[in-house]
Phi, psi and omega in degrees: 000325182271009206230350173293301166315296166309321172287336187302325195299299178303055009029301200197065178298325178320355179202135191329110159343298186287350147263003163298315202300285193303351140293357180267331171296312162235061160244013191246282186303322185304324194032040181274133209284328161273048181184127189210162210205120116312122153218160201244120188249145153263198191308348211245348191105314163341132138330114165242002211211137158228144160234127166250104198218166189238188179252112193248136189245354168279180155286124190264145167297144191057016184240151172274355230190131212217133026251140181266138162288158206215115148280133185245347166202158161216148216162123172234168177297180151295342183318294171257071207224156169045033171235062163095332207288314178302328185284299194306324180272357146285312181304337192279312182304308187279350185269337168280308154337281196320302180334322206248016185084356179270150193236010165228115171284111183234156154231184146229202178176167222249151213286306182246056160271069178305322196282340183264328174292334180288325166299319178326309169322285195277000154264021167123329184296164196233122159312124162279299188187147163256117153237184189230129182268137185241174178220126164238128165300141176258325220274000000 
């Protein structure tokens, strides 16, 4: 579990070691047939890798077609990076879709994560559309 947490931090440094760990607890306890965790062990066992991904039953951008599998994070260490490891843990993703009826795979990334759109690329996704989300508080 912790070695889970550390990778979601690299992932997503912007939040706290201590609420990856508690989302990761619960997501443990929740045990929902939608939403599931890959993690990638090398020979020693070790964690080098994670994918998260879920069942989204609203509308996904760029998809046709409902309910879609949503990678929703992937990381791998650097350590083992370009040796296979991301692939497997998309594939692990898309085989788990199928299992639940979905027949799309989608993710996102951040408009100027050029390093995340080119992986995106090279396990297979195809760019849909770029937006921009805007907000105003009202309150």
């Amino acid at each position: 579990m912790e070695r889970w947490a550390l990778l979601r931090q690299g992932l997503w440094p912007e939040q706290l070691l201590a609420e990856h760990r508690e989302e990761v607890l619960d997501m443990l306890r929740a045990g929902s047939p939608d939403a599931i965790a890959f993690l990638a062990l090398d020979a020693m066992g070790m964690v080098m890798g994670l994918a998260e991904a879920a069942v989204r039953r609203d509308y996904v951008n760029g998809c046709d077609t409902s309910p879609v599998a949503f990678l929703e994070g992937i990381f791998v260490d650097s350590a083992v990076r370009r040796s296979g490891c991301a692939q497997a843990l998309v594939n692990a993703v898309i085989q788990w879709g199928r299992e639940r009826g979905c027949t799309e795979l989608a993710s996102d990334a951040d408009i100027a994560n050029q390093a995340s759109h080119e992986f995106h690329q090279a396990v297979g996704f195809a760019e849909t559309e770029r937006v921009v989300y805007f907000r105003q508080p009202i309150g």
